[in-house]
GUNUKE-58070 format. One record per residue (C-alpha): residue number from 1; residue in one letter; chain; x, y, z. Coordinates in nm, 4 decimals. Example, Ala and Ser with C-alpha at 12.3 -4.5 7.8 and 13.67 -1.06 7.14 Angstrom:
<rs>
R  loro  marza  marse         u         v         w
R     1      a      A    1.2300   -0.4500    0.7800
R     2      s      A    1.3670   -0.1060    0.7140
</rs>
This chain:
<rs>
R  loro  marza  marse         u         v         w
R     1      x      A    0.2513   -1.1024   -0.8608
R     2      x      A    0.5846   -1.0478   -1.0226
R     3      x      A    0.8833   -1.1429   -0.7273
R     4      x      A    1.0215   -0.8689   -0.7345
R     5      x      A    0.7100   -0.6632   -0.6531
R     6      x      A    0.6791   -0.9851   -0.3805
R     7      x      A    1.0016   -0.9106   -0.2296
R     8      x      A    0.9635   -0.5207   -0.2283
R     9      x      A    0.6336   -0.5767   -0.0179
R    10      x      A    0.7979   -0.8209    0.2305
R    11      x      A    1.0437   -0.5400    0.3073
R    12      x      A    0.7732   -0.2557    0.3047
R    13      x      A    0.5618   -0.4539    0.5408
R    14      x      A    0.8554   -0.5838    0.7720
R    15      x      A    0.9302   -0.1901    0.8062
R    16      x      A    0.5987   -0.0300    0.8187
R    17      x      A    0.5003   -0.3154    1.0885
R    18      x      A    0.7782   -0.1904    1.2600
R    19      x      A    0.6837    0.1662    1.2120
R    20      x      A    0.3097    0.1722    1.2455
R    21      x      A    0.2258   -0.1222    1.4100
R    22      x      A   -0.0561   -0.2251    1.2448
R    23      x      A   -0.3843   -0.3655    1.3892
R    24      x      A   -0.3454   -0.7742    1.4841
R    25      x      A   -0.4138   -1.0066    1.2319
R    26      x      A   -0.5444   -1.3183    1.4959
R    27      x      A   -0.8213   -1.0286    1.5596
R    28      x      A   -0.8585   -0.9954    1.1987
R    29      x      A   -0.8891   -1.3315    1.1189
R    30      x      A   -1.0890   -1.4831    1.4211
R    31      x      A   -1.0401   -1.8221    1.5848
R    32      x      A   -1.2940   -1.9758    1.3318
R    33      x      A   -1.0516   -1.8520    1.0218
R    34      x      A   -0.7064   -2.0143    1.1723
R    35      x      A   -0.7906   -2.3652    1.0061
R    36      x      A   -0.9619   -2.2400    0.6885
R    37      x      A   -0.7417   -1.9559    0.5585
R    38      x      A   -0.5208   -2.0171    0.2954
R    39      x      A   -0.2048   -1.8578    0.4525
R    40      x      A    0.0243   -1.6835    0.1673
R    41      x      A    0.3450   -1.5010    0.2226
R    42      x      A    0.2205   -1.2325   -0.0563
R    43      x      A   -0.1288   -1.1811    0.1211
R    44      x      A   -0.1906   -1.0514    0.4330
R    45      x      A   -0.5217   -1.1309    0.6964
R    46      x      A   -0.7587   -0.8732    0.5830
R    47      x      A   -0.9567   -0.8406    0.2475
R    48      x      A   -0.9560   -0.5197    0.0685
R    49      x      A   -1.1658   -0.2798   -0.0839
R    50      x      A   -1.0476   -0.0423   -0.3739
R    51      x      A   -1.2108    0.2337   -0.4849
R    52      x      A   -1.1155    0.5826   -0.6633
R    53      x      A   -1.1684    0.9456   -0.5213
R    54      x      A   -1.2015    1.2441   -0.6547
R    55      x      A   -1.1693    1.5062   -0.3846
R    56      x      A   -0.9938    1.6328   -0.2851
R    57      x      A   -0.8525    1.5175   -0.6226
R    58      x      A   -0.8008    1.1640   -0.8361
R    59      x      A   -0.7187    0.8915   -0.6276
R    60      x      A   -0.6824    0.5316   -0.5486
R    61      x      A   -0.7761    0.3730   -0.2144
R    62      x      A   -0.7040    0.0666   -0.0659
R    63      x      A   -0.9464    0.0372    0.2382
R    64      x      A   -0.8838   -0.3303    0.4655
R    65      x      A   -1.1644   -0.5061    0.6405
R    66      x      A   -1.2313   -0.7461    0.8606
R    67      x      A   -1.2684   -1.1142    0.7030
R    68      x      A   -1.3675   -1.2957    0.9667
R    69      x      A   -1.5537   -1.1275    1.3251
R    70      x      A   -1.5765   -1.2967    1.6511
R    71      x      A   -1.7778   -1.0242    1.8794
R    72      x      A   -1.9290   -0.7121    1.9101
R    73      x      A   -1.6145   -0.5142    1.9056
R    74      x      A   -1.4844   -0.6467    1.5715
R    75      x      A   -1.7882   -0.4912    1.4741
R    76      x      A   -1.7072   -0.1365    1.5847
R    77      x      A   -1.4972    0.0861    1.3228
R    78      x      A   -1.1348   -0.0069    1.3564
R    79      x      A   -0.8803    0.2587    1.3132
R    80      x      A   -0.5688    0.1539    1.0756
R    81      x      A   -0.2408    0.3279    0.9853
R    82      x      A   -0.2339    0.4483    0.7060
R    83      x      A    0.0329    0.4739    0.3870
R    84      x      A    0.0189    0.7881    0.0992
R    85      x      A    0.1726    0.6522   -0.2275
R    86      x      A    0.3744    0.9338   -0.4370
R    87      x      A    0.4103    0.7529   -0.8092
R    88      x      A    0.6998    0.8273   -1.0342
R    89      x      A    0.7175    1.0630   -1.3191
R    90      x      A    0.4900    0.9498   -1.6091
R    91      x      A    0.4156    0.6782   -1.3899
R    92      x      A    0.0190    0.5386   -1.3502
R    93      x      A   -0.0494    0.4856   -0.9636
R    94      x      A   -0.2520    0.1860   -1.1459
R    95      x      A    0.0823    0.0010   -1.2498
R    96      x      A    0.1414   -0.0448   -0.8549
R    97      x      A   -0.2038   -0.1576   -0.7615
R    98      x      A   -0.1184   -0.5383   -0.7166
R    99      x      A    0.1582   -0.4669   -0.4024
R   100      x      A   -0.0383   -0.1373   -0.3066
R   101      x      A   -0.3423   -0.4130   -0.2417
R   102      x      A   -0.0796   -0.6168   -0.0933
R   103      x      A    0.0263   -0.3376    0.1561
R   104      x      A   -0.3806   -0.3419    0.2607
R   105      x      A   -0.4304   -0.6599    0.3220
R   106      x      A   -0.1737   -0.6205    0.6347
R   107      x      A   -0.3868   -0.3791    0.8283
R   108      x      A   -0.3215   -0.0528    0.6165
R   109      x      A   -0.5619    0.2034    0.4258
R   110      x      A   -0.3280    0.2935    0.1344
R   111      x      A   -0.3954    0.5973   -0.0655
R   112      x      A   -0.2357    0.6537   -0.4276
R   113      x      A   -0.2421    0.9733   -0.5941
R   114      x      A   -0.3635    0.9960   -0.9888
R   115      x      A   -0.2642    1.3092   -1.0530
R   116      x      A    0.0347    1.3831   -1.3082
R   117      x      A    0.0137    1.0820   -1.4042
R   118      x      A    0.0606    1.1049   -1.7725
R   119      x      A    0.3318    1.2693   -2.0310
R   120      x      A    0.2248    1.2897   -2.3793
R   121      x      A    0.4359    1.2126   -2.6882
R   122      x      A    0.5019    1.4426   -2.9725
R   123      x      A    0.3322    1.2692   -3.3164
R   124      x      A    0.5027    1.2608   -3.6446
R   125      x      A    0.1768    1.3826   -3.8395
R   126      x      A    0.2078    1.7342   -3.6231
R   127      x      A    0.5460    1.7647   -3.4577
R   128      x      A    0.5792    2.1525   -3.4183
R   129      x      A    0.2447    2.1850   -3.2658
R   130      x      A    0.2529    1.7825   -3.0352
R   131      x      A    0.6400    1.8756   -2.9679
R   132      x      A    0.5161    2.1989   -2.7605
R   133      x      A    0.2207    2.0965   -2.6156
R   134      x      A    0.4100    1.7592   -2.5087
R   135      x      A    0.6927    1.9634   -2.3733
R   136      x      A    0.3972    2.1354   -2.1652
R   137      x      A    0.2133    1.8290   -2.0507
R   138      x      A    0.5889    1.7616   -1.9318
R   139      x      A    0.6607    2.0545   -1.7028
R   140      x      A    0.2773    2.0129   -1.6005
R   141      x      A    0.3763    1.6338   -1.4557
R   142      x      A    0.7326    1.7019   -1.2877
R   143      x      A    0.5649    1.9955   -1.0603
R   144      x      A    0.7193    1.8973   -0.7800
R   145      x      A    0.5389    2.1337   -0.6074
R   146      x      A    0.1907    2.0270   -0.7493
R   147      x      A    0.2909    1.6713   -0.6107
R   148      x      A    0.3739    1.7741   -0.2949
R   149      x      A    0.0315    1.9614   -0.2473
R   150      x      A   -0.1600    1.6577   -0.3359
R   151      x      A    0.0417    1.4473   -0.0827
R   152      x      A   -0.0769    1.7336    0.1676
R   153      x      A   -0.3713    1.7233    0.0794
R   154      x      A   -0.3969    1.3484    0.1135
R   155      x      A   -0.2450    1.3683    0.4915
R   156      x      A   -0.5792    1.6302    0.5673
R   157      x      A   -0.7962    1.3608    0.3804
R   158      x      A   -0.6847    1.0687    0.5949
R   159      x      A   -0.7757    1.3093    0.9321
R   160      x      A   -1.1339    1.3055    0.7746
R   161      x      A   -1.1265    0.9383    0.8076
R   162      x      A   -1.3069    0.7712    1.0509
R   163      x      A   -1.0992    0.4407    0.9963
R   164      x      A   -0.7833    0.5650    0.9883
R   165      x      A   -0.5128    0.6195    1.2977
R   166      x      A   -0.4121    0.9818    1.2245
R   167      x      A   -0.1266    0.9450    1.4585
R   168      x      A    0.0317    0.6444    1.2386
R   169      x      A    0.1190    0.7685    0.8992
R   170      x      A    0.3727    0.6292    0.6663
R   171      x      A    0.5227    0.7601    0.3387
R   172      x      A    0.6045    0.5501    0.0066
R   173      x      A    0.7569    0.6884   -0.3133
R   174      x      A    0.9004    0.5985   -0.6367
R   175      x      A    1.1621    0.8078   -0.8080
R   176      x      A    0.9980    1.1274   -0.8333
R   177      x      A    0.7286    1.0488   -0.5919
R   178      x      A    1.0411    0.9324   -0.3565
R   179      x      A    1.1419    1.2631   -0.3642
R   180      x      A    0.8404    1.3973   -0.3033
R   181      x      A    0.7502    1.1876    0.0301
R   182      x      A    1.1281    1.3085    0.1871
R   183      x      A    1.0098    1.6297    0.1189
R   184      x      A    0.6268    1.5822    0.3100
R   185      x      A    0.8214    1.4237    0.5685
R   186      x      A    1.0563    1.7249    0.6503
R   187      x      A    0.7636    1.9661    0.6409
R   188      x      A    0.5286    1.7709    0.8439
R   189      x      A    0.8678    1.7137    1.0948
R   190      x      A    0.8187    2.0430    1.1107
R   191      x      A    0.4136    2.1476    1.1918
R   192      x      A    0.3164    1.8040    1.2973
R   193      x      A    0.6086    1.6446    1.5060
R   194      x      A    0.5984    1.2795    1.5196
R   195      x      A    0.3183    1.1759    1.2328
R   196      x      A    0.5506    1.0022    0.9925
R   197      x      A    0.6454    0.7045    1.1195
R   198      x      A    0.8165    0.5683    0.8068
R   199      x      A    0.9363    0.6934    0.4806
R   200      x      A    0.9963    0.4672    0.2216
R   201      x      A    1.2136    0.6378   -0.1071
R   202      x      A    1.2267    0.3699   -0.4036
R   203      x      A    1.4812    0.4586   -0.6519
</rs>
């Protein structure tokens, strides 16, 4: 992992732990695991488990689990917090998967949206024709309003979650994504009092 996607997790975990308090990591690990885990400052105590959704649209998920289990109960479904991802403009949710995992492995189910993701180019062969439809693949991508849906849309889908702590929810966006997680947080301020726990804005 890059350092500076190293550092930016350190911070996003110190402040989501903070925020969310996420589930233990001795329970996660189990007594058997404290002498035989490598510990790493870029990985947390739980594995994780990616996968890609499609409804309620495209998405990434970053699911945690238990590596290690010591009873019965660590055997029950835990409940984690959970974190929505808003990507940038012309930005793949893909190109953050390495500190999104990261964010996972702490106790989090992470959820990345994969929609608006790309902005075409206009080609030299056919620029009247590329130029307009890349000008409309354009507008189509900085919706901000599209984006914010699918963020809603991504709170309702974490409720439907049997693993996931709908009262512990926090936010993460970059550039136009960062926008577009200040703006889920003011609405849900709004109908759903006290659900964000952290908003995270990356410039």
């Amino acid at each position: 992992m890059a350092p500076r996607y190293h550092h930016l997790t350190l911070a996003f975990v110190a402040l989501l732990a903070i925020c969310c308090s996420g589930a233990r990591a001795n329970r996660a690990l189990g007594t058997r695991s404290l002498l035989e885990t490598d510990y790493s400052l870029s990985k947390g105590p739980y594995g994780v488990t990616n996968t890609t959704i499609s409804d309620p649209h495209n998405a990434l998920v970053y699911t945690p689990y238990l590596l290690y289990t010591n009873s019965d109960e660590d055997e029950e479904t835990q409940k984690f917090p959970a974190i929505i991802f808003a990507h940038g403009l012309c930005g793949k949710a893909t190109l953050h998967a390495d500190w999104l995992t990261e964010l996972a492995s702490y106790g989090y189910v992470v959820i990345a949206n994969q929609e608006q993701e790309t902005c075409k180019s206009a080609s030299l062969y056919d620029p009247i024709r590329s130029g307009f439809a890349a000008m409309d693949n354009l507008q189509e991508a900085s919706n901000g309003k599209d984006m914010l849906q699918h963020l809603e849309d991504e709170v309702d889908y974490l409720h439907s979650r049997d693993d996931v702590d709908a009262s512990k929810l926090a936010l993460v966006g970059h550039s136009m994504g960062g926008g577009a997680v200040i703006d889920l947080a003011a609405k849900l301020e709004t109908s759903n009092p006290g659900l964000v726990q952290a908003v995270v804005a990356i410039a």
